[in-house]
Structures are given as structure tokens and as C-alpha cells.
C-alpha positions in Angstrom: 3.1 38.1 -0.7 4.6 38.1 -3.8 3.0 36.3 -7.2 5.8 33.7 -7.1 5.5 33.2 -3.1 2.0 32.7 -3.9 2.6 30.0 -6.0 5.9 28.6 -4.4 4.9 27.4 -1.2 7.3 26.3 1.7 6.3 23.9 4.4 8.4 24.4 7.6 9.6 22.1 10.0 6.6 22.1 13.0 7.1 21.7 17.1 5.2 18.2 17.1 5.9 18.4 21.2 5.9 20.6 23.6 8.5 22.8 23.1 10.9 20.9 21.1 13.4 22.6 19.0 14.7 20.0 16.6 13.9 16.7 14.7 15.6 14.6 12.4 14.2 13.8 9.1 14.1 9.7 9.1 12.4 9.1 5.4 11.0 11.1 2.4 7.7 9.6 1.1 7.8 12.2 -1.8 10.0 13.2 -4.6 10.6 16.7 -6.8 7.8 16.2 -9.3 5.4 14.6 -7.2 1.7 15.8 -6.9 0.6 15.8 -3.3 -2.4 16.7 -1.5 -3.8 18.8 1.6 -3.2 16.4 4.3 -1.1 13.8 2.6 1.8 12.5 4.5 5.1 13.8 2.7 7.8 12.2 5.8 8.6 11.1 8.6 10.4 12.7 11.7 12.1 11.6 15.1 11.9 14.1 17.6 13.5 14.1 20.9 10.4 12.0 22.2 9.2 10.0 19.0 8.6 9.4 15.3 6.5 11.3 13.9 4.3 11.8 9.7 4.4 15.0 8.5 0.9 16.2 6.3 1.7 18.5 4.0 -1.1 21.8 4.6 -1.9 22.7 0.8 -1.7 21.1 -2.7 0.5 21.3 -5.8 4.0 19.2 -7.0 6.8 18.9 -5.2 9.5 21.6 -6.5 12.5 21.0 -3.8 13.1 19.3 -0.9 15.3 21.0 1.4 16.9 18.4 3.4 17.9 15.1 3.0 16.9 11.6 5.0 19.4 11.4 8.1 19.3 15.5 8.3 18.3 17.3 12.2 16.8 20.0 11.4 15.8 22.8 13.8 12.3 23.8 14.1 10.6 26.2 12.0 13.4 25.5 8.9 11.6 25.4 5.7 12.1 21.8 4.7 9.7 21.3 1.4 8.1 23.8 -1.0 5.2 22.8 -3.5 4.3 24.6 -6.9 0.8 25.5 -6.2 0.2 26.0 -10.0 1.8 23.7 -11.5 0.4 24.6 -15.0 1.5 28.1 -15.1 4.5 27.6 -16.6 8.7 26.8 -15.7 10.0 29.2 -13.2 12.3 27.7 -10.4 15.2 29.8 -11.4 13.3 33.3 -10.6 12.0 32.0 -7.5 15.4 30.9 -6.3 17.4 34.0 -7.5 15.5 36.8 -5.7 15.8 34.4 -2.6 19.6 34.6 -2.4 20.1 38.0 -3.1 17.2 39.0 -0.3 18.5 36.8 2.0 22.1 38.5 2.4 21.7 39.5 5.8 20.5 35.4 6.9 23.9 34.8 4.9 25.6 32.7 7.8 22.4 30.7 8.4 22.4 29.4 4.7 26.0 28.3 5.2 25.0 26.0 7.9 21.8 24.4 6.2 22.2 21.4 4.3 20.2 22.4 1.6 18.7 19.6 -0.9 17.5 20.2 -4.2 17.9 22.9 -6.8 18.3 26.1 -4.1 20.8 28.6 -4.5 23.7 27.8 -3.0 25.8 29.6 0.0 28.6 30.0 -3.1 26.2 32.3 -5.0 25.1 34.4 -2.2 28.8 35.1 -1.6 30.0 36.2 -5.5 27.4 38.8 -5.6 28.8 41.4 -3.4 32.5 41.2 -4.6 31.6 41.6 -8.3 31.1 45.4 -8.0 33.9 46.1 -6.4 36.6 44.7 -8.8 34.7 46.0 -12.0 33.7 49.1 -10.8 37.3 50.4 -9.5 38.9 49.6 -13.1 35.8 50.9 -15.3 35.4 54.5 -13.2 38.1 55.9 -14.4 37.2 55.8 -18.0 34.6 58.0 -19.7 31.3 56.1 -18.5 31.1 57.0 -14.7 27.3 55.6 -14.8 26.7 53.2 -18.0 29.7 51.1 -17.7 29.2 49.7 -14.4 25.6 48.5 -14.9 26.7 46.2 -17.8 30.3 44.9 -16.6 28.6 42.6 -13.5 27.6 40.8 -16.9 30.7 40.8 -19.2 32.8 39.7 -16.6 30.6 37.3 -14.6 32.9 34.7 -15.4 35.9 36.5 -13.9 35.5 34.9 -10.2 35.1 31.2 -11.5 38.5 30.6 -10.7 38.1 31.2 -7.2 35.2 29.6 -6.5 34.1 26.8 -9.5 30.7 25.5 -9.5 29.5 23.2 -12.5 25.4 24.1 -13.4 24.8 20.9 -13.8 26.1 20.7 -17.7 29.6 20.9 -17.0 30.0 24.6 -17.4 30.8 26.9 -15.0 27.7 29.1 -13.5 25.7 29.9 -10.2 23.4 27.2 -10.3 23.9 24.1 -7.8 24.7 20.6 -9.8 21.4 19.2 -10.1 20.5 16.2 -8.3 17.9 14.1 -6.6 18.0 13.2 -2.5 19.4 9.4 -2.5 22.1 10.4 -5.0 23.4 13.8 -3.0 23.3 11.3 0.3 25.2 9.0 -1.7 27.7 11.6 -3.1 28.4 12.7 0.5 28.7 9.2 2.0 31.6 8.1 -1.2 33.1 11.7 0.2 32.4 13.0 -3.6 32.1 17.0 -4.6 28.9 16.9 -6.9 30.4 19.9 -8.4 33.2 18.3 -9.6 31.0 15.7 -11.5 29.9 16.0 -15.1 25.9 15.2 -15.6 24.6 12.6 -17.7 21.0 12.1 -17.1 18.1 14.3 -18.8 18.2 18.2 -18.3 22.0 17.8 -16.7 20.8 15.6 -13.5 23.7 14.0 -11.9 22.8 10.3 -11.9 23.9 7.3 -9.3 26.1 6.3 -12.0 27.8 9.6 -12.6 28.6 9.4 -8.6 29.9 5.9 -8.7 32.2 6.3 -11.6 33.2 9.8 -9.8 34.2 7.4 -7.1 36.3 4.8 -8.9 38.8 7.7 -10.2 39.5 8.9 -7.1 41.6 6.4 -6.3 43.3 6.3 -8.7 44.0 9.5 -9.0 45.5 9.6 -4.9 47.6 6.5 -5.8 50.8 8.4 -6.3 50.3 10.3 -2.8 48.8 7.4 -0.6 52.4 6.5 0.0 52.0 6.2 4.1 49.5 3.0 3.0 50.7 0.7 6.2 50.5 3.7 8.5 46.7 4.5 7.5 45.9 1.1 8.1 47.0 0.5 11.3 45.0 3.6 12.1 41.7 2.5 10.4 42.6 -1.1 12.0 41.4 -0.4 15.9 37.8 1.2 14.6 37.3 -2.2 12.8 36.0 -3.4 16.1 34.1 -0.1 16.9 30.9 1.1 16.0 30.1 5.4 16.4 26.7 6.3 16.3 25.6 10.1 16.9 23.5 10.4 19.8 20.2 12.3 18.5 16.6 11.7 18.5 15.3 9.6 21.9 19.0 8.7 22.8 19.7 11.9 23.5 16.5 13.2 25.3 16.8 9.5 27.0 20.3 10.8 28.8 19.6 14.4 29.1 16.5 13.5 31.0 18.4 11.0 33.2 21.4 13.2 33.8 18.9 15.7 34.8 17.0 13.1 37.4 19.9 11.8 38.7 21.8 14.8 39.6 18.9 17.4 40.3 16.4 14.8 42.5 18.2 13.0 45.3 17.1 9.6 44.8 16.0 6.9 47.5 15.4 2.9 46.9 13.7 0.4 48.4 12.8 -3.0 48.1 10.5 -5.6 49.0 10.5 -9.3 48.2 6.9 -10.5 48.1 5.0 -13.9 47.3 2.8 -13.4 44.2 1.3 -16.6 43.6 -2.1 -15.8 44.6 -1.6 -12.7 42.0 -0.7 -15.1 39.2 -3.9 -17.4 39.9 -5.8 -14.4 39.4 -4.3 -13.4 36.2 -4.9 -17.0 35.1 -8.5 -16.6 36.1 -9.1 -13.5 34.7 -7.6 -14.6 31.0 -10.8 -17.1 31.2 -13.2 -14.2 32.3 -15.8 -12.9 29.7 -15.5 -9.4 31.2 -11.6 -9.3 30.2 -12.2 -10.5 26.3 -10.2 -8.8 24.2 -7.8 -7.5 26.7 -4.2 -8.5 27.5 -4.4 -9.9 31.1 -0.6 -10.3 32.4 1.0 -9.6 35.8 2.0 -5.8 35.2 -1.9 -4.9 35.1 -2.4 -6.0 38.4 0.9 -4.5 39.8 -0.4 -1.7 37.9 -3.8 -1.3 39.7 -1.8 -2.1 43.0 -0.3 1.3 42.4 -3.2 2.8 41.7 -4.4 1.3 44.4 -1.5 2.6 47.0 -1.5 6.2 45.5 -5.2 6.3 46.9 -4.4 5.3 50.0 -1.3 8.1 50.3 -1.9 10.5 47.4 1.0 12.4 48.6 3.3 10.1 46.6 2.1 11.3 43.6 3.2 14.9 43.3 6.1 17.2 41.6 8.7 19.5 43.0 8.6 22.8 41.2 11.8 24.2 41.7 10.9 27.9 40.1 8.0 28.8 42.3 9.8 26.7 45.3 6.0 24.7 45.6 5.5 21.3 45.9 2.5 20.0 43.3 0.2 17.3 44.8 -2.0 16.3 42.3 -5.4 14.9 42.0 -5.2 12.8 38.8 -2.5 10.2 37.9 -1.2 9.8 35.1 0.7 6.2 34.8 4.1 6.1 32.8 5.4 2.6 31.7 8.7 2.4 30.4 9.2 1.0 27.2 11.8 -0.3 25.4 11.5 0.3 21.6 14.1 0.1 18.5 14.6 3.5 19.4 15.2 3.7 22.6 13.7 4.0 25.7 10.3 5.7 26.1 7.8 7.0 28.6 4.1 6.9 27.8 1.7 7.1 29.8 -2.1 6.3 30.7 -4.0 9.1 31.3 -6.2 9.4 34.3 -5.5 5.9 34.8 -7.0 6.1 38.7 -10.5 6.8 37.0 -10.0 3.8 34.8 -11.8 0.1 35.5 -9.6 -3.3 34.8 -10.9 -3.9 31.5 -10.3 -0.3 30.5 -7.1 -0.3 32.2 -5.9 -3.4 30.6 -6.8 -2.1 27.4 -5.3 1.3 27.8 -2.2 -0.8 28.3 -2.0 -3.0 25.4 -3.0 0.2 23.3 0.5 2.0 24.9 2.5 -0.9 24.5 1.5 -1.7 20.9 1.9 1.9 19.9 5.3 2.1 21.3 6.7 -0.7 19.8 5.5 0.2 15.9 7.0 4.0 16.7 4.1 5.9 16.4 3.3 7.0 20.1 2.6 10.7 19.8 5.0 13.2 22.1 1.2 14.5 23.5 1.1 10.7 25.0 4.7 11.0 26.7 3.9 14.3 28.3 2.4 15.0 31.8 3.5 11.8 33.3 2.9 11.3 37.4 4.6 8.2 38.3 6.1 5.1 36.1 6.4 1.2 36.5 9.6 -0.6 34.7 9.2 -3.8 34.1 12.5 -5.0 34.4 11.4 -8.6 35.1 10.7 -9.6 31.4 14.6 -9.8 30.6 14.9 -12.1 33.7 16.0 -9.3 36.1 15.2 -9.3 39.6 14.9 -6.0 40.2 17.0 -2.7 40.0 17.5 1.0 41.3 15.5 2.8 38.7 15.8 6.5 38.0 12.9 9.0 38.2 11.6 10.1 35.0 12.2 14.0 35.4 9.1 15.7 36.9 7.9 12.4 38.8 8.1 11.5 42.2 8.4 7.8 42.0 8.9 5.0 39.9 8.0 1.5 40.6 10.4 -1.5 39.1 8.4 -4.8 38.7 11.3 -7.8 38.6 11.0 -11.0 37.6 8.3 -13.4 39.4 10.6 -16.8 40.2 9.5 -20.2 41.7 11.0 -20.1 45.0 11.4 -21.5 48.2 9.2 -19.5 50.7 7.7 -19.8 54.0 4.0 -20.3 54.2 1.9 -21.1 56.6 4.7 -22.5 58.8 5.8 -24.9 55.8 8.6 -24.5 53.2 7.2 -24.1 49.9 7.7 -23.7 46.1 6.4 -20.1 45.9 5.9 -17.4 43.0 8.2 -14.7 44.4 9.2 -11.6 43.1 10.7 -8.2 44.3 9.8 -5.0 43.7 11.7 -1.7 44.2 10.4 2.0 44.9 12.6 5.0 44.1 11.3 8.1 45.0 12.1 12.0 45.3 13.2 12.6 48.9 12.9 16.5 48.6 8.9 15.4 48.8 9.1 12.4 49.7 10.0 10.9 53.1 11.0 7.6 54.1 7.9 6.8 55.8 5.6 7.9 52.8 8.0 6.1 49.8 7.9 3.3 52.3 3.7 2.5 53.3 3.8 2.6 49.6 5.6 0.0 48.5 4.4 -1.8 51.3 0.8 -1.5 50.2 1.8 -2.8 46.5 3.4 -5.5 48.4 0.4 -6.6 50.5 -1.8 -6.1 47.7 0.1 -8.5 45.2 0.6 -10.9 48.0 -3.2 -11.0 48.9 -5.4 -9.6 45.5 -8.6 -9.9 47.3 -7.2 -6.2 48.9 -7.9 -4.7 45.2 -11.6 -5.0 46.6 -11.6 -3.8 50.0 -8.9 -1.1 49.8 -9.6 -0.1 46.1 
């Protein structure tokens, strides 16, 4: 490692999941110039599965970030470096130069990275190989075959400028990238604005928000006299008034490419039950007044919940995985309980570990842990791994019930709909009854008819009649 590496450190992109290969950069909580810490969080990232803070490893100032807020970046990119010495003196122009001339053969990975800061760019990476070829042809011929050539690179470094123009960042024309900070290069690129076309203002030649703005004002009027088909552009722009495009990254994406995957690899089976709850609710009532459940969240999807739990006991063949690679099915021993959760995000999968082994009050808190952590964004891709089998509770939007697809790797999920007062049969009167129906999809490459079905029948019975938590569970 060289002295400058030594003092330059980068800090790449890291797999936060299992196996994940990209993550989007949501917000900087650093700047160039800033002293940071070991450990200190320097931003924040979405994978595929969740947001997630970055801790920078090592100490120093902030020299350059790489990339800018809104950026996917693929794992294992360098996206920060830190001066580790700040005292020792200026020297980001060394460390940059010997970069882009070692990096020649990486050449077509720079042009595709969106770097940030004051990096070389891909436009300097690409004048350095032509250079000896125009000088040296004219300047062999004459009498210095071996000292001409070493100084004309110099004397003529201005000779490709034409071709390819870049300002340094004081209005002359160099191989330095303009110079400027993250929120005013996002900016540039959202007004469509060339920073290299833009003459610095602030200290040191930094391109400033007002440079950028004013950039933007003349460019109208500098594409007046050609914006002649005006009526013909605005019937064009007129129809995506009333649209909206978002790119589908980040849990949006994993969300469909996991359901694609379910629904087209798995053959899916429903089935449904309707079932009178109201001895179920009492019980969550009581239990909100019991000493044993203080500080817990006692609602309805607990005890549907530990019905599950309950059921999978009784046929623990329900809660296994089809291994496609090995052609083995996987019964396992432990279940992990997935609820689906809907979060500004997206939808999301965590689940409670070893949630058989759990008591209520444990269970109950487990779940308002999972539900709280989901909804602030911080549930760790760790927590939405290794899933068994999921609930949905589709019944707090008012749903009855749906035909819910299998989070990839599961063998069931469980959708919980809405509990209604209804007219119901019991004991051989009509009744206003708590009624609500449940639905059980399930993998029929493992699972059969009969299994999916004694199942959701033993949720059923157990919700219907509570007491059953005791003498089945």
C-alpha cells in the first residue's frame, strides 16, 4: 500500500444481506470536509430488503464522496474516501492522477459510475493515450528521436481541448472535473445543466447553487430561436401531466421479483373458512386487563398468530420448503413467523424467530417490536431472512379476505380479514356474531389438500373456541 493509499482511505459499498448486489444511496449525513469517526454513521442505504446506516470503519475528514443521494450503486463500489492525516498537508490532485492513469484497463467501468466529488473524470482517462500519438508522429522526424517526445505531451497539452472541453473549475480549460458539492451536482443534473459549461463563483472555483440557477435561466433563452415546434411539444408533454413514472428499485423491485418468482415457480392453492370469533375478541379484551400482558400490545392477530403456531404443532408438515436443486423437500423443526407489512416503502417480510418456543407475552412483544421496526424503516435484512410461514393481515383496510401469494421459500401463508358483526347461527338462534374469514394458500408440490386443509381448519376451531390454545397447545 502506497503512502498516499495509506492516508486516502476508501470505504466501499458493503452486502448488508445476504447476497445482495446493489443498494441505493437514500441520504448523506456527511460532507467533503467533515471529520468523522470509527463507527460514526456517514448514510443511509435501501437495499432490496430495507434501509439501512452505514458506519464508516476508520477516522479522518471527508475528502470525496463518490456518489450522490438517489444513486444505486452495486456492491463493493467505493462510495466515500477519508484523509486519514488530515494535517499532513494538501494533496488530492496526486491521489487522483495516479488513479486514472492506473486504472486504464477498469476504463469502461469509470464511464458507467456516477462519480461525485473532485475524481478524475472518464474525459481524462481518455486524452492520455491519444496525446502520444499525434505529437510523436510530427516530432520523430526531426533531429530529437528521444528528447522531443518526453516534453511535447506538455507543450501541446492544450491541443485536444477542442475536442473534448472541460472547465477546471476556474473557467479555463484543463483535466480537472468542475468542482462542486453533492446537492448542487444533483441539482445541475435535475435543471439538465453541463457543470462544465458553467463558470465558478464561490471560493477555490466551487460551482455554487447560484452559478447552476443562473446557468439555467440562459438556456432558454438561448433555445428561443429553435423552439419553433412550441404547440407540438406541448401537446406531447400534455398527456404525462396526469402521469406519474417512478423507477422501480429498492423493496419495489425485490417485492415483484419475489412474487413473479412465487407465483409462477410454486403452484398455488386457496382456501377459506368463515369462522365466528367472538369468543376470540372477549379474550383479547380480557387479556388487555391482565397484569401478565402489561406492556404488550394485545390485538386479534396475536391470537390468530399463536393459532398458527398452534396448528403447525399439530401437522408440522405444513411448515417446510421445496428445494428445487437437490430435488428434497425441507421439513423443519423451528418456525419462523413472517408478517407482512406494509411500510412507506413497500411491502416487507419480517419475521419472529423461533416463534413456536415463544410464550404470549413474549410473543406479543416480539410482535409489536417487528411492527414498530418496520414502520420507522430500520428492520435489518438479517430479520427478513429465513422466514417459514407468514400471516397478512388484510383485515385492517376493511378486507375480507384475499388469495395471498407465498413469500418465496414458504409453504404457506395465512390471510387474517376483517372481523365484522354478523348474522350467525348459534346455538340454534340467529345472532349478531363477530365473524371473520380466513384464507390458507399453500405450496401443493408439498403440500396436499388434506394437510393445507386440517390446517386451516385447526386455526378455525381454535379462534372459534380459544380455550383450545390450552388443551391443544
Amino acid at each position: 500500500m502506497t503512502a498516499v493509499e495509506q492516508r486516502f482511505r476508501e470505504f466501499k459499498m458493503p452486502d448488508v444481506g445476504e447476497g445482495l448486489t446493489e443498494a441505493e444511496i437514500l441520504k448523506w449525513f456527511v460532507a467533503p470536509g467533515d471529520t468523522v469517526s470509527d463507527g460514526q454513521v456517514v448514510c443511509e442505504v435501501e437495499t432490496a430488503k430495507a434501509a439501512v446506516e452505514l458506519p464508516i470503519p476508520f477516522d479522518g475528514v471527508v475528502h470525496e464522496l463518490r456518489f450522490g443521494e438517489g444513486t444505486t450503486v452495486d456492491v463493493g463500489t467505493v462510495i466515500i474516501s477519508v484523509d486519514t492525516q488530515p494535517g499532513a498537508g494538501d494533496a488530492p490532485a496526486p491521489a487522483a492522477a495516479p488513479a486514472a492513469s492506473a486504472a486504464e484497463p477498469a476504463e469502461p467501468e469509470g464511464r458507467q459510475a456516477n462519480l461525485v466529488g473532485y475524481g478524475a473524470a472518464p474525459a481524462s482517462t481518455k486524452r492520455r493515450p491519444r496525446k502520444p500519438v499525434p505529437v510523436q508522429q510530427p516530432r520523430t522526424a526531426p533531429t530529437a528521436p528521444a528528447a522531443a517526445p518526453a516534453p511535447a505531451p506538455r507543450a501541446q497539452a492544450p491541443a485536444p481541448a477542442p475536442v473534448e472541453p472541460e472547465l477546471n473549475g476556474h473557467g479555463r480549460i484543463g483535466a480537472a472535473r468542475p468542482l462542486a458539492k453533492p446537492p448542487v451536482r444533483k441539482l445541475a443534473k435535475d435543471l439538465g445543466i453541463d457543470l462544465a459549461s458553467i463558470t465558478p463563483t464561490g471560493p477555490d472555483g466551487i460551482i455554487t447553487r447560484e452559478d447552476v440557477h443562473a446557468a439555467a435561466q440562459a438556456v432558454p433563452a438561448a433555445e428561443a430561436p429553435t423552439a419553433v415546434p412550441a404547440a407540438a411539444e406541448a401537446v406531447a408533454v400534455a398527456p404525462g401531466a396526469r402521469e406519474r413514472r417512478v423507477p422501480i428499485k429498492g423493496v419495489r423491485k425485490a417485492t415483484a421479483q419475489a412474487m413473479v418468482s412465487s407465483a409462477f415457480t410454486a403452484p398455488h392453492v386457496t382456501e377459506f373458512v368463515t369462522v365466528d370469533v367472538t369468543r376470540t375478541m372477549k379474550l383479547v379484551a380480557d387479556l388487555k386487563q391482565d397484569p401478565d400482558m402489561a406492556g404488550v400490545r394485545v390485538n386479534p392477530l396475536l391470537l390468530v398468530a399463536r393459532a398458527l403456531l398452534v396448528a403447525i404443532k399439530r401437522n408440522p408438515d405444513i411448515n417446510a420448503s421445496w428445494d428445487e436443486a437437490n430435488q428434497e423437500i425441507v421439513y423443519k423443526d423451528y418456525v419462523n413467523l413472517g408478517i407482512a407489512a406494509a411500510t412507506p416503502r413497500g411491502l416487507i417480510v419480517p419475521n419472529i424467530k423461533d416463534a413456536g418456543a415463544k410464550t404470549l407475552p413474549e410473543l406479543a412483544s416480539a410482535l409489536g417490536e417487528l411492527v414498530a421496526t418496520a414502520r420507522d424503516g430500520k428492520t435489518s435484512p438479517a430479520a427478513m431472512s429465513g422466514g417459514t410461514v407468514t400471516i397478512t393481515n388484510v383485515g385492517v383496510f376493511g378486507v375480507d379476505t384475499g388469495t395471498p401469494i407465498l413469500n418465496p421459500g414458504e409453504s404457506a401463508i395465512l390471510a387474517f380479514g376483517a372481523v365484522k358483526l354478523q348474522p350467525w347461527v348459534h346455538k340454534g338462534e340467529v345472532k349478531p356474531r363477530q365473524v371473520t374469514t380466513l384464507a390458507l394458500s399453500f405450496d401443493h408440490r408439498l403440500v396436499d389438500g388434506e394437510l393445507g386443509s386440517r390446517v386451516l381448519a385447526d386455526v378455525a376451531a381454535i379462534l372459534e373456541r380459544p380455550k383450545r390454545l390450552i388443551t391443544w397447545g
